[in-house]
Each structure stands twice: as C-alpha cells, then as structure tokens.
C-alpha positions in Angstrom: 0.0 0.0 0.0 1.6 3.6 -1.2 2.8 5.5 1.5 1.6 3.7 4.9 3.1 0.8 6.9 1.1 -1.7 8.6 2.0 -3.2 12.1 4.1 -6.3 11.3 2.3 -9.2 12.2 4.1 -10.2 15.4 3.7 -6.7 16.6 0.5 -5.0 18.4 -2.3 -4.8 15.8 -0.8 -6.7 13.0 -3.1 -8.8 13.6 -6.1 -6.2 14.3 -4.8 -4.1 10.7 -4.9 -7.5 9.0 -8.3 -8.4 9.8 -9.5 -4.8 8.8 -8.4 -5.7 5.3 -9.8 -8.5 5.1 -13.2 -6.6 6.9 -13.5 -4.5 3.7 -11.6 -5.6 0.9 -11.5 -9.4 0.6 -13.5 -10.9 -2.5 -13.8 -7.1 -3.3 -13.0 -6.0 -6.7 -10.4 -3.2 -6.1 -8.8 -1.0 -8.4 -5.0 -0.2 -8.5 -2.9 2.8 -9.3 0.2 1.7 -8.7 3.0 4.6 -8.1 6.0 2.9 -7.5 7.9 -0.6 -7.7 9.7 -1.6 -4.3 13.2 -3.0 -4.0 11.9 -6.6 -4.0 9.6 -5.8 -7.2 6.1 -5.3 -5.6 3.9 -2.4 -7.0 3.3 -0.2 -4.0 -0.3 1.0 -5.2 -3.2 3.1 -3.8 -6.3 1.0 -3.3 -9.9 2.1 -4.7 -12.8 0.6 -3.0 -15.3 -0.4 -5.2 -17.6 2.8 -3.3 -14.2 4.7 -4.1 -13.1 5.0 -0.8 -9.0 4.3 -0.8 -7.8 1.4 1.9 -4.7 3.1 2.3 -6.8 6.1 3.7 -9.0 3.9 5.8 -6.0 2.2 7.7 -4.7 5.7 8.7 -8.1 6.9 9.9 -8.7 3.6 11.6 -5.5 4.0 13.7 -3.9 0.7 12.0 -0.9 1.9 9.9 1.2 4.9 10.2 2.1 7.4 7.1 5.5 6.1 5.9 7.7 9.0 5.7 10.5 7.9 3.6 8.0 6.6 1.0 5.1 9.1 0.9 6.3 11.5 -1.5 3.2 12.2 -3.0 1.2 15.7 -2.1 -2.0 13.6 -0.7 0.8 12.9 2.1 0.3 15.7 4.2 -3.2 15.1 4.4 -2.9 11.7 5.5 -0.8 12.8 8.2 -3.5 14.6 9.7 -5.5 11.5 9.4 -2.8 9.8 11.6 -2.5 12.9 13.9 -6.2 12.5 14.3 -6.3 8.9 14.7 -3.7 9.7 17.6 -5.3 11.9 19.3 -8.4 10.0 19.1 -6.6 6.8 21.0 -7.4 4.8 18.0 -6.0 1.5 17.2 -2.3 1.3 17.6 -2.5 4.8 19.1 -4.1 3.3 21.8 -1.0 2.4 23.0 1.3 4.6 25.0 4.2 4.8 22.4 3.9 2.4 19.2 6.8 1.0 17.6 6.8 2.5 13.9 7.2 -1.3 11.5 10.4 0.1 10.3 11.9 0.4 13.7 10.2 -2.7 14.6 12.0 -4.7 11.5 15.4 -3.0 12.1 15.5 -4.8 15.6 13.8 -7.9 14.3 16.0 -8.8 11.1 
C-alpha cells in the first residue's frame, strides 16, 4: 500500500490491521494505481474501494498503519498525516498504546 506501513504481524495490531483488510476488501474487486515498484519488485499501489473509498486512507483513519515517511512522496501525504494525527489523538487503534513502535523500527530490531 503507497505511503503507509502496517503493524508487522508479530507486533501489536498486526493482527487487528490485517483483519481490517480483510473486513473490507476481501473478494472485493479493487482497483489499483500503482505509483512505485519496491526494491523486491512489488507495486506499491493506492487501493480504490469499489464505493471509491482508498484502503490506504481507511487504515490511517482507523488508527492501523502509520504514514511512511520515507516513501510518501506524493502531495496527498500531508493530508494523510493529519488522518494519523487525528487517529492519535483520538486513541485509536495502535494509538491506543502509550508509544507504538513504527514497523520500520520494529523490522530493524527484528532482522
């Protein structure tokens, strides 16, 4: 997903932020506009719900992924960081907890 990390799954709500995709977007037919290739070859892609609503924008508002900073380039970034921000200060999801560990930090001490 462009521009957000997910909780990896042996981390607090990698679990929860899998099941939310599954919630909403399993046997769903989604439409892709992929923006990038990753190192390993992946499309990193927005998601389009079939009502038009993006996953990627869902996850942030749902307090299950954080805005990746090193990979959101694109000017819809700063408004997903207020989603976050809001998320946060709403306690949601991973923000329930007193300080989350961002997946990239998380993978760096788990390789």
């Amino acid at each position: 997903l462009y521009g957000i990390d997910c909780p990896e799954s042996g981390q607090s709500f990698g679990q929860e932020a899998a099941d939310y995709v599954s919630e909403v977007a399993l046997f769903e037919e989604v439409k892709l506009q992929v923006l990038n290739t990753d190192r390993y070859g992946r499309s990193v892609a927005l998601v389009a719900l079939p009502d038009g609503r993006l996953l990627n924008e869902l996850l942030l508002d749902e307090g299950l992924a954080w805005v990746y900073p090193d990979y959101c380039k694109d000017p819809r970034c700063a408004g997903w960081l207020l989603k976050e921000q809001l998320a946060k200060a709403r306690g949601k999801g991973l923000w329930s907890e007193k300080d989350p560990l961002p997946p990239w930090k998380w993978r760096q001490k788990n390789k």
